[in-house]
C-alpha positions in Angstrom: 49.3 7.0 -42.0 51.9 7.0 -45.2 53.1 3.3 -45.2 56.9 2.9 -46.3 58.8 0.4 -47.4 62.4 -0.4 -45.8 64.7 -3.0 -47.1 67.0 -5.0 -44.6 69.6 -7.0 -45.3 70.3 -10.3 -43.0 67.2 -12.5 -41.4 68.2 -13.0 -38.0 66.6 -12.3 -35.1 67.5 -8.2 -35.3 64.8 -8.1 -38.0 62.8 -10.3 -36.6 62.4 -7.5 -33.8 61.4 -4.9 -35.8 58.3 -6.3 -36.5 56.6 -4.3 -33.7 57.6 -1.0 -34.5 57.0 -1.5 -38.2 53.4 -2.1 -37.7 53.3 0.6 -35.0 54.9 3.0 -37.6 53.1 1.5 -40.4 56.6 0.2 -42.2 56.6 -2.7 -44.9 59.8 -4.9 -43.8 61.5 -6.5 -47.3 64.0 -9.1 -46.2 67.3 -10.6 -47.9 68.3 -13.6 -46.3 69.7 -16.9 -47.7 67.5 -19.2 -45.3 63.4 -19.5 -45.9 63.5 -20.5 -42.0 65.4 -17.4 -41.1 63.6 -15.9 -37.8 62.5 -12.5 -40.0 60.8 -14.3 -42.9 58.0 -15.1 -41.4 57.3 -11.2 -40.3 58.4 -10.2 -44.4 56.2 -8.1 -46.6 58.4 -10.4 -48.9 61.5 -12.1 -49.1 64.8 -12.0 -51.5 65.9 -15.6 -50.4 69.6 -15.0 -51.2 73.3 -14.7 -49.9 73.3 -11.5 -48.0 76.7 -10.1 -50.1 74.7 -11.1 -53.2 74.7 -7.8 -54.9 72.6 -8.7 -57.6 69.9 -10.3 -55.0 70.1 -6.5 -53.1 69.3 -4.8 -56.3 65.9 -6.8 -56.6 65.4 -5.5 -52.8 66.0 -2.3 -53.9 63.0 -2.5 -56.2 60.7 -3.2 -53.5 61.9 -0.4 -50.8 63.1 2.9 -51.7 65.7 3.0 -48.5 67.5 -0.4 -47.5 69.5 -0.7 -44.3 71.8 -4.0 -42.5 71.0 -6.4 -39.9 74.6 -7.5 -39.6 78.0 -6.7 -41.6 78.8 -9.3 -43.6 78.6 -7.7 -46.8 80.4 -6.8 -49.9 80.8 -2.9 -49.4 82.6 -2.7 -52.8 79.6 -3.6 -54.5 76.7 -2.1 -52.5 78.6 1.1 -53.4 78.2 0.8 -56.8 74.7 0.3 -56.2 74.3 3.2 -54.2 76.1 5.3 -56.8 73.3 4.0 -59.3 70.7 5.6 -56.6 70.1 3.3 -54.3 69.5 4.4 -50.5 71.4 2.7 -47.9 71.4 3.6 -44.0 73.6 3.9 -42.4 75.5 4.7 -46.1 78.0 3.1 -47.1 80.8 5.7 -46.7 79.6 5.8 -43.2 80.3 1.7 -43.0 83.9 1.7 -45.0 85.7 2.9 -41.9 84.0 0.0 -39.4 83.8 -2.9 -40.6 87.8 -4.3 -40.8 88.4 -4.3 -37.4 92.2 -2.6 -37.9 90.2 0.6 -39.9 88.0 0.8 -37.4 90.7 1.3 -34.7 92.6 3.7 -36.9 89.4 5.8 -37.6 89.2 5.7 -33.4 92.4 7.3 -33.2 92.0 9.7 -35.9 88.9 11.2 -34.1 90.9 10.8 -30.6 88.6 8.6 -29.0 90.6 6.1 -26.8 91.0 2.5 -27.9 93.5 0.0 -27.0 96.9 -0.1 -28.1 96.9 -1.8 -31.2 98.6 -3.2 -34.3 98.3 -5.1 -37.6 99.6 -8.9 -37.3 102.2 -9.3 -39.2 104.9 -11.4 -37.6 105.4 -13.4 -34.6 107.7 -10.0 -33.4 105.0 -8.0 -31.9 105.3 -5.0 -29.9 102.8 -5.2 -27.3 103.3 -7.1 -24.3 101.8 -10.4 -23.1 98.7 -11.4 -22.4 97.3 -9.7 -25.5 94.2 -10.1 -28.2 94.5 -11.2 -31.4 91.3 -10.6 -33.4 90.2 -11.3 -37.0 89.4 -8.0 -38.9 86.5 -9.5 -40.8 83.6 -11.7 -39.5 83.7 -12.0 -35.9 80.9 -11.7 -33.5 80.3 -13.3 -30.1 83.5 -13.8 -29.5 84.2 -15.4 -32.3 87.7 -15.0 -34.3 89.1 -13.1 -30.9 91.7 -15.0 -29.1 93.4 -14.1 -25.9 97.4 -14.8 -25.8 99.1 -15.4 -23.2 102.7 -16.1 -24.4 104.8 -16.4 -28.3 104.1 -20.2 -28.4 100.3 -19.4 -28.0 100.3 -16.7 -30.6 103.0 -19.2 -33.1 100.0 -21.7 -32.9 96.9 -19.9 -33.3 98.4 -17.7 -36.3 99.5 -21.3 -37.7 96.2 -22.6 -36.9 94.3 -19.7 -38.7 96.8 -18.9 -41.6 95.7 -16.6 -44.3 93.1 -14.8 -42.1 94.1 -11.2 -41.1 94.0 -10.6 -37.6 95.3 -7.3 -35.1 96.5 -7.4 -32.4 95.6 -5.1 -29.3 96.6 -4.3 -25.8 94.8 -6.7 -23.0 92.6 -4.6 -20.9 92.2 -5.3 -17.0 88.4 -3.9 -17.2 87.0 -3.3 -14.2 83.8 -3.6 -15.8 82.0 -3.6 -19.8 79.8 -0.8 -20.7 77.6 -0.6 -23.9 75.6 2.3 -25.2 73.0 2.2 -28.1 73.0 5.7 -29.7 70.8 7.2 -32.8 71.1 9.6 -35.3 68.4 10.8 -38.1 68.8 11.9 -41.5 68.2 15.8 -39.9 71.5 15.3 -37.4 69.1 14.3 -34.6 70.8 12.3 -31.9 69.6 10.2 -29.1 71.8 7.9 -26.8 70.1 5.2 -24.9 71.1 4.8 -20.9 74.8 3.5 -20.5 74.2 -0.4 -19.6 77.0 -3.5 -18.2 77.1 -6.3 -19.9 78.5 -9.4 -18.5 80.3 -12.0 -20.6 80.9 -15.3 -20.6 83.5 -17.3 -23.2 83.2 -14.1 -25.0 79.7 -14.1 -25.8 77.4 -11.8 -23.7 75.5 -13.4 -21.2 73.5 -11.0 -19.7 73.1 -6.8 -19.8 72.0 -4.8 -16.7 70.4 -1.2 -17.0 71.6 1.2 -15.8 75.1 0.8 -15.8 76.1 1.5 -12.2 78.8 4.3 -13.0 79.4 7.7 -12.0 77.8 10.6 -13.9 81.3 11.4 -15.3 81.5 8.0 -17.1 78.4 7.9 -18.4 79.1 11.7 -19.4 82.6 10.1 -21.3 80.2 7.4 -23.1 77.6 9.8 -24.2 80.3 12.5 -25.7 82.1 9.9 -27.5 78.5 8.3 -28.8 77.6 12.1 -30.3 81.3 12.2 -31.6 81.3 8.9 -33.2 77.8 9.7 -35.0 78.8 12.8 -36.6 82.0 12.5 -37.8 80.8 9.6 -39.5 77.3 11.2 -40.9 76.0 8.3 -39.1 71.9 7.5 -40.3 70.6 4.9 -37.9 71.2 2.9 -34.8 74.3 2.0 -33.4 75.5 -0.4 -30.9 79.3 0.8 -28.9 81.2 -1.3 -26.9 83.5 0.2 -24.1 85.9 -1.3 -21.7 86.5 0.6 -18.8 89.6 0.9 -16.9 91.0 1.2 -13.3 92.0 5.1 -14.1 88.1 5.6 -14.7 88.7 6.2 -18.4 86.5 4.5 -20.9 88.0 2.9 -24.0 86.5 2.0 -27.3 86.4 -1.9 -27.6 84.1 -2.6 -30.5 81.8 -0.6 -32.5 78.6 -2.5 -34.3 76.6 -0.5 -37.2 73.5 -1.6 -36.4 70.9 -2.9 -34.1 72.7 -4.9 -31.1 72.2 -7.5 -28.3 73.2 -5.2 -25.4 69.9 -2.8 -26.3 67.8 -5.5 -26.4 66.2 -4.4 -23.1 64.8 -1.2 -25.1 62.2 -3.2 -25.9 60.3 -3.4 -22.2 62.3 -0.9 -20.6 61.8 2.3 -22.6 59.5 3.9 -24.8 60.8 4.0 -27.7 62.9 1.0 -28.4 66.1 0.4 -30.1 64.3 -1.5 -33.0 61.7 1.4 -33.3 64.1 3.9 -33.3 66.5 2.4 -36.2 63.0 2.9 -38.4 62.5 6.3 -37.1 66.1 6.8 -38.0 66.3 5.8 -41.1 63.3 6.9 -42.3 63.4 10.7 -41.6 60.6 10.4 -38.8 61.6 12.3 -35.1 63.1 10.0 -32.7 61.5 9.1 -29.7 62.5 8.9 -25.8 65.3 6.6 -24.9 65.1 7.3 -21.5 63.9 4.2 -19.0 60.2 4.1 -18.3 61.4 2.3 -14.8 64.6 2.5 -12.7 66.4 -0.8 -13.9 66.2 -3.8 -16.3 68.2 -6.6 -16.7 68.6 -8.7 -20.3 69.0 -12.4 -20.1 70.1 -14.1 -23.3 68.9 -17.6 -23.6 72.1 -19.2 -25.1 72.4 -23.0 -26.8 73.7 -25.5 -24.0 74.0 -28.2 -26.3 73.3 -29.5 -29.7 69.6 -30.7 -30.1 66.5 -29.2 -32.1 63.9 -28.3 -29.5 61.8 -25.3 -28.8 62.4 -25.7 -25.7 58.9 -24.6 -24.7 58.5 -26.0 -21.4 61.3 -23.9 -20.1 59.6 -21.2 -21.9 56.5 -21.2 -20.1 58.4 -21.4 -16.1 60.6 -18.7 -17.6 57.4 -16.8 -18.0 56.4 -17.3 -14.6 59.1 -15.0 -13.4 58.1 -11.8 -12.3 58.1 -8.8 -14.2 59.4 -11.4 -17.1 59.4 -10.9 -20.9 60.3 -13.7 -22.8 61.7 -13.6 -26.5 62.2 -16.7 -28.5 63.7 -16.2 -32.2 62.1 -19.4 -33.8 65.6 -21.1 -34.8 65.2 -24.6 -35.0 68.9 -25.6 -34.0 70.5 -25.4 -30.6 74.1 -25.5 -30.4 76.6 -24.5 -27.6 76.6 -20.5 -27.8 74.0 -19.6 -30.0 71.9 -16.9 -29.0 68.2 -18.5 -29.2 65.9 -15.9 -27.4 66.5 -13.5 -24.5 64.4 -13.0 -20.9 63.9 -9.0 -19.9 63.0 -8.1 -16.7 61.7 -4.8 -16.0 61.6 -3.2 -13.1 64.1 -5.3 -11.5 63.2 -5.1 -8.2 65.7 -7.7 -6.7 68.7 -5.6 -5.8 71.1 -8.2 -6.8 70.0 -8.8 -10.4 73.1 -11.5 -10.3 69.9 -13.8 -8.0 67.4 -13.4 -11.1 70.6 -14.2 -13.6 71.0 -17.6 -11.3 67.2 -18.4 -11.4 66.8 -18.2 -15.1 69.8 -20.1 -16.1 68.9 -22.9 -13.5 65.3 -23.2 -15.3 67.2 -22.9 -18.7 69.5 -25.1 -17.9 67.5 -27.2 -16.3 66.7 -31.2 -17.4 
């Protein structure tokens, strides 16, 4: 087996999962991260302990992998270009990022390609055009909910914009969903294309709480979330995995809500439930091997992420172990040593799911996880 090397920038726990397929595929992971705790440093052929828009720091990656690719998006894209124009491989590249990472582009790219999205603006005044309740977001740096706000009146929107001064936000239309869809789709440096099964995911406080597979949806919709998948890869010469978000309406159209160019939490099933997971395909991806199956090996999973419920430092490993117990039960724990209300700590997948109200098994995991 050739062993390669791949680059990654970020630590989390995205990394951290593509441990597996790494040694499967016989892949050297190199990590940048700024933490020596971070969950992927412990899985590292080595480690670049530095900020992850350190430039400089990404050059030294560069000298240990020959293709680097991004666990999140909070990086300088000006200066990874100039990298890459000095030969350095990234996927996805970083034309294929400029258009997605400022919330506002992202939306106008959507509407160039005529893929539906919600109405939308840039924030610029309190005198906005779309009608209340509506969604300011911050273009940079939000995830789980973070920097998205939903506003109900002027007075709400006069505050928060006060509140969060000299951060640009959008605004966009408020959509009565009548449920979330998410789709993890693939493409290889040959054009290859894979798209996982359509999956719901379930929020709560704007943070995903837990993702069901699959989506139950007529063939039609999933049929919408696949084409626009394929669309999205292409026109962007997409190389890698990518996560899409989707709201979808009471006219049975699906609309764009958020793209993510990379890994995400809403394939995290992939891992149990199909062959070839979401982690394994991002390697197979970006490293010019053939993709694998992402059809389900069974007829449904369900993804529970095991969220902080309070501040403490634990590993919570009793609740680990009954967790275990469940049946069917695969239990994830990212090794972070700080609980705090929100934070994504570990995950529970369950595959088959062979209660037919997976909303039971939801109710039995958070009442061990929750549990004193």
């Amino acid at each position: 087996m050739l062993v390669q090397d791949l680059g990654i920038i970020g630590g989390g726990q995205l990394a951290w999962m593509m441990a597996g397929a790494a040694s499967k595929l016989g892949v050297n992971l190199y990590i940048q991260t700024p933490k020596a705790d971070d969950p992927a440093v412990k899985i590292a052929k080595d480690v670049v302990l530095a900020d992850i828009s350190d430039s400089q720091a990404t050059e030294k990656l560069a000298n240990f992998a020959k293709v680097i690719t991004f666990e999140n998006e909070f990086v300088d894209l000006e200066s990874l270009e100039a990298l890459e124009n000095n030969g350095v491989c990234f996927h996805p590249s970083i034309s294929s990022l400029k258009p997605l990472l400022d919330k506002l582009q992202q939306r106008e790219f959507l509407r160039s390609q005529g893929i539906p999205t919600p109405q939308f603006e840039p924030f610029t005044s309190l005198d906005q055009v779309l009608d209340y309740p509506l969604v300011l977001k911050a273009r940079r740096g939000g995830y789980d909910g973070q920097g998205t706000f939903i506003i109900r009146d002027v007075n709400q929107l006069k505050a928060k914009s006060q509140q969060l001064q000299n951060i640009p936000f959008l605004v966009e239309q408020y959509i009565p969903f009548t449920k979330e869809l998410a789709v993890i789709a693939a493409r290889s440096v040959t054009g290859e294309i894979a798209v996982y099964p359509v999956v719901e995911t379930f929020q709560e406080n704007q943070v995903c709480r837990w993702v069901y597979a699959p989506a139950q949806i007529s063939q039609d919709i999933s049929q919408q979330v696949e084409i626009i998948a394929s669309k999205l890869l292409t026109a962007l010469s997409y190389i890698g995995v990518m996560g899409i978000e989707f709201f979808l309406n009471n006219d049975g159209q699906v609309l764009v809500n958020e793209i993510a160019p990379r890994t995400h939490n809403s394939g995290h099933y992939s891992l149990n439930a199909c062959s070839c997971s979401q982690f394994e395909m991002q390697l197979r991806a970006i490293l010019g091997m053939p993709l694998g199956s992402s059809k389900l090996k069974s007829d449904s999973a369900l993804m529970v992420n095991l969220l902080g419920y309070e501040t403490s430092y634990s590993d919570y490993r009793a609740k680990r172990l009954e967790l275990a117990k469940i049946a069917n039960a695969h239990i994830y724990w990212y090794d972070k040593t700080q609980s705090k209300p929100g934070r994504k700590l570990g995950h529970v997948t369950i595959t088959p799911v062979e209660d037919q109200n997976p909303l039971k098994l939801v109710e039995q995991i958070e009442a061990i996880w929750r549990s004193n």
